[in-house]
VEXZA-589297 format. One line per field, with one value per residue (C-alpha): x, y, z; residue number from 1; residue in one letter. Coordinates in nm, 3 decimals, decimal comma. Last residue first. Example, Ala and Ser with C-alpha at 12.3 -4.5 7.8 and 13.67 -1.06 7.14 Angstrom:
c1 1,367/1,230
c2 -0,106/-0,450
c3 0,714/0,780
pos 2/1
code S/A
***
This chain:
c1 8,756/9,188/9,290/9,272/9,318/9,655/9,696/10,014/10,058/10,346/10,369/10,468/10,634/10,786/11,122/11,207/11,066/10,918/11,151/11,077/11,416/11,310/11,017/11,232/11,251/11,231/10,906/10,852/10,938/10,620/10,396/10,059/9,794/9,991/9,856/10,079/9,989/10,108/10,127/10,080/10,450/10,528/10,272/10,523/10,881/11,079/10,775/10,945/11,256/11,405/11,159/10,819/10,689/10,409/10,105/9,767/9,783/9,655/9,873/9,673/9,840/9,714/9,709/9,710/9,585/9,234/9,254/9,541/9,780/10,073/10,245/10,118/10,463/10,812/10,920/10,609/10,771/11,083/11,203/10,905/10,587/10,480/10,160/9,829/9,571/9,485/9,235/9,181/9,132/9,312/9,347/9,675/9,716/9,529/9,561/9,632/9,774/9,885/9,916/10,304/10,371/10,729/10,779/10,453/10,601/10,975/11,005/10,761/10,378/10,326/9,981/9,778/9,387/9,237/9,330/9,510/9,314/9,413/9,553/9,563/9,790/9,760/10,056/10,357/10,456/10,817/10,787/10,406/10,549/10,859/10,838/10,561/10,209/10,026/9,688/9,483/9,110/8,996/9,142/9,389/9,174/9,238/9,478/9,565/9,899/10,147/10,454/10,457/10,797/10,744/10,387/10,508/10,819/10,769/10,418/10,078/9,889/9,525/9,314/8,996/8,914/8,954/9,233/9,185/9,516/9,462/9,718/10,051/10,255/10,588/10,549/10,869/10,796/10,508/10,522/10,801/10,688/10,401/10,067/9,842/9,481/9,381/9,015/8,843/8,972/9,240/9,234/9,545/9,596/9,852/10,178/10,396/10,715/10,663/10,953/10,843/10,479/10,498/10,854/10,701/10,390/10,044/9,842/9,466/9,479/9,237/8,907/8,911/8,659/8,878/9,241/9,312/9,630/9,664/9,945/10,140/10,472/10,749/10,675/10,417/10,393/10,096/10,059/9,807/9,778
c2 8,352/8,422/8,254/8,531/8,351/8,413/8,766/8,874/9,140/9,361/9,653/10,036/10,096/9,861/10,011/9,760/10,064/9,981/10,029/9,673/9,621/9,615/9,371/9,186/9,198/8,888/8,787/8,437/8,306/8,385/8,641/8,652/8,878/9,082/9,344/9,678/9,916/10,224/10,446/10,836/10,880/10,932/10,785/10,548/10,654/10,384/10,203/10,022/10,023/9,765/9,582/9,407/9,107/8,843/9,090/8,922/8,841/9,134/9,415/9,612/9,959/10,118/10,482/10,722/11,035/11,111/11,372/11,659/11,704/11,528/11,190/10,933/10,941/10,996/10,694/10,523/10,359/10,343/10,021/9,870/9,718/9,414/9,183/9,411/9,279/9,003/8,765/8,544/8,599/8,850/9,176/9,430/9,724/9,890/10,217/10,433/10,751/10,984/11,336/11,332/11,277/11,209/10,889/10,822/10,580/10,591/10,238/10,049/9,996/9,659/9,448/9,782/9,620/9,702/10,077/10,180/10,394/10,633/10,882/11,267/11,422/11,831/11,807/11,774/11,624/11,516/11,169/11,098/10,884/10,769/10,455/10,381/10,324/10,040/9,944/10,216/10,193/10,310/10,624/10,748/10,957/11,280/11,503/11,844/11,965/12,245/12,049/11,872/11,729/11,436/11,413/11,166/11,032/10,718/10,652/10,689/10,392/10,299/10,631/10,682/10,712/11,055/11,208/11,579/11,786/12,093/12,242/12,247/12,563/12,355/12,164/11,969/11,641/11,658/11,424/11,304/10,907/10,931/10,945/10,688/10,637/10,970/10,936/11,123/11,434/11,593/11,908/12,036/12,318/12,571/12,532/12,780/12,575/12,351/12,150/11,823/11,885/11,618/11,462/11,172/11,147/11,216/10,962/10,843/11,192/11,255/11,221/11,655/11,766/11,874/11,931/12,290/12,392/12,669/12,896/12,747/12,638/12,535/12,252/11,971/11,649/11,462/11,103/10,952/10,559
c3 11,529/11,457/11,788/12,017/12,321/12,290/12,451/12,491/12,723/12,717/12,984/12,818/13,026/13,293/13,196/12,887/12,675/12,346/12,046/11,838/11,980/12,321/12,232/12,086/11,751/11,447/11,508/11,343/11,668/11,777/11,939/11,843/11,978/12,090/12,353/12,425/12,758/12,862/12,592/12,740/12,799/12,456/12,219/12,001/12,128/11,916/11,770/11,449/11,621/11,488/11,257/11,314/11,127/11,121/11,134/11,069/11,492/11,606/11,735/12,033/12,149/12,450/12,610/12,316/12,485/12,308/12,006/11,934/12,156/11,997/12,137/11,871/11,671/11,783/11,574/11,404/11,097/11,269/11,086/10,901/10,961/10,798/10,752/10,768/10,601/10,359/10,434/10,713/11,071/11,309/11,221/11,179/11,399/11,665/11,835/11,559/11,693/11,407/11,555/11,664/11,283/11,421/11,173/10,962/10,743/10,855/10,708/10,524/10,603/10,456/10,388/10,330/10,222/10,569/10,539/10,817/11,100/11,374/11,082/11,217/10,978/11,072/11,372/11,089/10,762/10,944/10,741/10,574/10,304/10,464/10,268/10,098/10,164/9,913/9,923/9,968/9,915/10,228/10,158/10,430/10,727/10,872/10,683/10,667/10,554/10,733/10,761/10,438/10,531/10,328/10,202/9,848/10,055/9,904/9,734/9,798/9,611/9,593/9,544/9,419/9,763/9,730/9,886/9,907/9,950/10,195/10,359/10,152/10,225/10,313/10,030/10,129/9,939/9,725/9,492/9,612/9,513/9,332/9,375/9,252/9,201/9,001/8,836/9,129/9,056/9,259/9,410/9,530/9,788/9,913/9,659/9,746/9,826/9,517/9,664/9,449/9,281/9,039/9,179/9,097/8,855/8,988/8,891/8,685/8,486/8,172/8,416/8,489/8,748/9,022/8,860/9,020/9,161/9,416/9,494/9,206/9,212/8,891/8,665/8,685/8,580/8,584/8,433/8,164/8,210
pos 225/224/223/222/221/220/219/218/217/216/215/214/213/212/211/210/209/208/207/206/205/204/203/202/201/200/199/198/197/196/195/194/193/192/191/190/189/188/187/186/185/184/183/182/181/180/179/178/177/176/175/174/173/172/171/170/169/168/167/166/165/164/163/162/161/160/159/158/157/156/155/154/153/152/151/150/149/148/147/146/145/144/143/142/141/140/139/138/137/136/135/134/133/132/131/130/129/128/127/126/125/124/123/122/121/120/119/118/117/116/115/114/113/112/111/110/109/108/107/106/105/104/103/102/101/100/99/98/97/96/95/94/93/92/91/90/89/88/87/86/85/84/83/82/81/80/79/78/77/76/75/74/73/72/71/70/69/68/67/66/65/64/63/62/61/60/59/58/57/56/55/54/53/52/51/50/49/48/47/46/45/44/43/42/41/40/39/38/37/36/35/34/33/32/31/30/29/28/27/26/25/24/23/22/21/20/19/18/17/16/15/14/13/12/11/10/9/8/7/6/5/4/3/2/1
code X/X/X/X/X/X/X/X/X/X/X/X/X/X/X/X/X/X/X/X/X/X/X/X/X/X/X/X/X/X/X/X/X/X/X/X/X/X/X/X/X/X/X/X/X/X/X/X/X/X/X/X/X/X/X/X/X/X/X/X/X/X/X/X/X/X/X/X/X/X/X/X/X/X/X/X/X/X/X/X/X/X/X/X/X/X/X/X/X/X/X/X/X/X/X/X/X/X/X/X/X/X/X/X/X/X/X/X/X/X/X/X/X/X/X/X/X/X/X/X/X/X/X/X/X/X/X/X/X/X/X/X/X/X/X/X/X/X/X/X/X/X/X/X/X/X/X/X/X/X/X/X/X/X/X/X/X/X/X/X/X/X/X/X/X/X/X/X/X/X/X/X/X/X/X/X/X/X/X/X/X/X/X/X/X/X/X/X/X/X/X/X/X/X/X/X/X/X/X/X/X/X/X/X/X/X/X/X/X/X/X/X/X/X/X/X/X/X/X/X/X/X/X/X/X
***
């Protein structure tokens, strides 16, 4: 495995074409405050963890689907970057990966092959509104999400109002305040399609409102067909 590490900040960095790198080291371009764009060649599958964290310049950062692991805090705070779908062949997300990185991420999708989105994840990207979570049926999907992985998230202008959530039954385990302010006002309706004992929040302390909205409906008909 041949790793990046970069010194300094660059307006724009170039690796497009080049097969010598399969990741982006941590820290690679960490608080590269002029950094504007990276172009990544198709043979990177990992990006670090703070890779770049605080890039406040950042707007366009292609992510092939080459790609299998973003790490912690790689997009932290990147306030001005551009993204609208995760590769579809991630399959890890680390912990406040996308944190504070602004209106320009515009996920409404995970991957099929992430089992854990960890804590903070996408916390106040007001622009990510993913609507459904987890599947039902075998194989390995969705499983965990973490502790305010979508706090203040879902609420921006951008797109469709986020009205409804829907988590299927692959996922086995929410923590405190995983959706503390999920879609705003706009979220008025959340569908489980499991709810057991294997949950271990309320729905309060999952951080839906106990106010009447959002109302909880769980749906147990769905019985993984």
């Amino acid at each position: 495995e041949k790793v990046l590490t970069v010194e300094g900040s660059s307006y724009i960095f170039f690796l497009d074409g080049s097969t010598d790198y399969t990741a982006l080291g941590s820290h690679a371009f960490d608080m590269c405050t002029n950094l504007k764009a990276i172009y990544l060649p198709s043979s990177i599958t990992k990006i670090g963890s703070y890779a770049f964290r605080g890039d406040t310049q950042l707007v366009n950062a292609n992510l092939n689907d080459s790609i299998t692991e973003i790490d912690a805090h790689a997009f932290e705070s990147c306030k001005a970057v551009e993204i609208n779908e995760l590769p579809v062949s991630l399959i890890k997300l680390g912990a406040n990966a996308f944190q504070n990185a602004g209106t320009g991420v515009k996920i409404t999708k995970i991957p099929e092959g992430v089992t854990e989105l960890e804590a903070f994840t996408f916390s106040r990207c007001v622009n990510v509104k993913v609507p459904e979570l987890g599947k039902n049926g075998g194989g390995e999907h969705l499983r965990f999400i973490g502790m305010q992985c979508f706090y203040q998230a879902g609420s921006g202008d951008y797109g469709a109002e986020l009205t409804s959530l829907t988590i299927n039954n692959s996922v086995e385990e929410i923590a405190e305040n995983a959706f503390y302010e999920y879609g705003g006002s706009t979220l008025n309706e959340v569908t489980f399609a499991k709810m057991e004992s294997n949950y271990n929040s309320t729905f309060a302390k999952m951080g839906f409102s106990t106010s009447g909205k959002p109302q909880l409906i769980e749906d147990f008909d769905k019985d993984g067909v």
